[in-house]
C-alpha positions as CSV (number, residue, x, y, z in Angstrom):
1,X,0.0,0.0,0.0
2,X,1.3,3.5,-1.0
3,X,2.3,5.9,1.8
4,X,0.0,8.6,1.7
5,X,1.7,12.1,1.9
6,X,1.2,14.1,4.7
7,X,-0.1,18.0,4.3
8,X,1.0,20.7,5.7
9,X,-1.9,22.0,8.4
10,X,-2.1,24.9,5.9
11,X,-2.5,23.2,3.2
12,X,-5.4,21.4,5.1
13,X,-7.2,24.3,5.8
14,X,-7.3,25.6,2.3
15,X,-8.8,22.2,1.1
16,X,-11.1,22.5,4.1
17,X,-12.2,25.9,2.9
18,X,-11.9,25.2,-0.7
19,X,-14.8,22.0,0.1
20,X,-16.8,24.7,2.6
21,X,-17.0,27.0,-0.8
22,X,-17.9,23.8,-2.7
23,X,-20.8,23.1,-0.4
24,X,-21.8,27.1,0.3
25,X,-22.3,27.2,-3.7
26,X,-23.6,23.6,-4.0
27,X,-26.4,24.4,-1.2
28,X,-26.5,28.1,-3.0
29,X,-27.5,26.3,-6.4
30,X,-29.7,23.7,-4.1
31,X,-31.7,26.8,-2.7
32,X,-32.0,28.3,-6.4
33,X,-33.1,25.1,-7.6
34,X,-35.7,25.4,-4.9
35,X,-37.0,27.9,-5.3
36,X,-37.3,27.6,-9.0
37,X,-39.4,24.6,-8.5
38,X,-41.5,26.5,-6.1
39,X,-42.0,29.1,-8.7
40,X,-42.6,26.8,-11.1
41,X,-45.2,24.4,-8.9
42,X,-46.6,28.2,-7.6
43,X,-47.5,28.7,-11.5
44,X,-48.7,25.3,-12.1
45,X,-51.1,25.8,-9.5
46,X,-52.3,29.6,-11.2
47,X,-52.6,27.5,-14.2
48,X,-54.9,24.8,-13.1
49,X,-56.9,26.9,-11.5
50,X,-57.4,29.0,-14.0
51,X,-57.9,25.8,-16.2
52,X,-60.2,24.7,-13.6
53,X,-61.8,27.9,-13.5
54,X,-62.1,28.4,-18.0
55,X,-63.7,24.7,-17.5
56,X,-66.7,26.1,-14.8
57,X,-67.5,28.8,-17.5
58,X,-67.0,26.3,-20.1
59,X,-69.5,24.3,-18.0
60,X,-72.1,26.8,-17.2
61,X,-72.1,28.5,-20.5
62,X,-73.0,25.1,-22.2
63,X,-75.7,24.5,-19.5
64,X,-77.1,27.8,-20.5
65,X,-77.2,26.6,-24.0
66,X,-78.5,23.2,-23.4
67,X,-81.2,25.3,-21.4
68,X,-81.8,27.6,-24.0
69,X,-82.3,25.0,-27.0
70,X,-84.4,23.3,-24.4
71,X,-86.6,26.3,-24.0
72,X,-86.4,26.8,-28.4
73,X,-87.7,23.6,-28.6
74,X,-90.1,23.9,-26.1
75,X,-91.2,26.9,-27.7
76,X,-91.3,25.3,-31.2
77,X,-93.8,22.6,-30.2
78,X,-95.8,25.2,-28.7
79,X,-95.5,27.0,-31.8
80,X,-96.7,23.5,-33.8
81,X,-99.2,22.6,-31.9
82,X,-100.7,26.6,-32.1
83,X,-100.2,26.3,-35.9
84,X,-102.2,22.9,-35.8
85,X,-104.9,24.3,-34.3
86,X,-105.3,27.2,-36.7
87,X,-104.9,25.0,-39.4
88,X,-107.6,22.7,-37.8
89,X,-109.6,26.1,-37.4
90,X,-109.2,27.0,-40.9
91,X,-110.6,23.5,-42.2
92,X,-113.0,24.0,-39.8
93,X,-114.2,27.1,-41.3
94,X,-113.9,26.0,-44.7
95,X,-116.1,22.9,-43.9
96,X,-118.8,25.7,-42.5
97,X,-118.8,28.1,-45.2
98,X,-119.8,24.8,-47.5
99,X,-122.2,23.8,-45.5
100,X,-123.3,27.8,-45.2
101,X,-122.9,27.7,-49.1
102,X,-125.0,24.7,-49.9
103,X,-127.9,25.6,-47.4
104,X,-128.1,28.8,-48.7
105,X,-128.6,27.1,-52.2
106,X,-130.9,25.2,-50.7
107,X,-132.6,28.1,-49.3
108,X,-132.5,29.6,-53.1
109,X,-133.9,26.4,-54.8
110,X,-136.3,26.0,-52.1
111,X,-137.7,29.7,-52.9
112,X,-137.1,29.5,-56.5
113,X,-139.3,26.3,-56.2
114,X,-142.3,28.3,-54.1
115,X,-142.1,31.2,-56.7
116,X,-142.4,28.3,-59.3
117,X,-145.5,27.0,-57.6
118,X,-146.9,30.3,-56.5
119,X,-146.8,31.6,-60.6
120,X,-149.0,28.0,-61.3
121,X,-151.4,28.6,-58.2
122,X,-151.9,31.9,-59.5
123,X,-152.5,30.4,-63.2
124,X,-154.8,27.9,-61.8
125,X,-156.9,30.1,-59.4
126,X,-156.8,32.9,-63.1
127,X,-157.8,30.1,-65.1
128,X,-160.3,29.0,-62.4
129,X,-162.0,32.9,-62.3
130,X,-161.9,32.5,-66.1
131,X,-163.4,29.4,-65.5
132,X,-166.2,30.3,-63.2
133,X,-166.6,33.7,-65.2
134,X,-166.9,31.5,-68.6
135,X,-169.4,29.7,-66.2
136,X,-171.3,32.5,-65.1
137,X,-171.5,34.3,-68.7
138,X,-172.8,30.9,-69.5
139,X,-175.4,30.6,-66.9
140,X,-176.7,34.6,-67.6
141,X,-177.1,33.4,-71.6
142,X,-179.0,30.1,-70.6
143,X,-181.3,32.4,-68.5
144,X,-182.2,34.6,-70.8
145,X,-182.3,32.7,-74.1
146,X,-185.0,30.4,-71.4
């Protein structure tokens, strides 16, 4: 085994405060180090919660639209169902004005039909007063050719 060479007590305290400056810098950088990742986990934080926070309004603004296309198509079968009935209104309406329109031609053929028959009663009660006038010329000629 080599002999190891003995230093001078000198000497020994410069290596001693040689390795003290190694370790001041070493636990300098350590600290920096530190502190970096502190700063770094400090904005990883910032980040998620504003992440975290972006993803609430994210959240709540597609709730609010769910809500609102909820309420459109709410609105739209309301909508439907009012145009049904105005439609169904309509065909009602139409169906009355042709029953309105075929009893009122009924009505019109109906009096069309009495001024028909009225113009032959009155023919038959004129050629009935002809008649009984014939009849009564005839009578007043017997009676006085008798």
């Amino acid at each position: 085994m080599p002999k190891l060479k003995r230093r001078s007590v000198s000497q020994r305290n410069v290596e001693i405060a040689r390795r003290m400056r190694e370790r001041r810098t070493d636990d300098e950088l350590r600290l920096l180090d530190n502190r970096r990742r502190a700063n770094s986990h400090k904005i990883e934080r910032r980040n998620n919660e504003f992440k975290t926070e972006e993803n609430k309004r994210r959240a709540e603004a597609l709730k609010t639209s769910r809500q609102d296309d909820e309420f459109k198509t709410e609105d739209n079968k309301r909508r439907a169902e009012a145009l049904k009935i105005a439609r169904q209104d309509d065909e009602f309406k139409t169906e009355d004005n042709k029953r309105r329109a075929e009893a009122l031609k009924t009505s019109r053929q109906d009096d069309e039909f009495k001024t028909e028959d009225n113009k032959r009663r009155a023919e038959a009660h004129k050629i009935e007063r002809q008649d009984d006038e014939f009849k009564t010329e005839d009578n007043k000629r017997r009676a006085e050719a008798l």
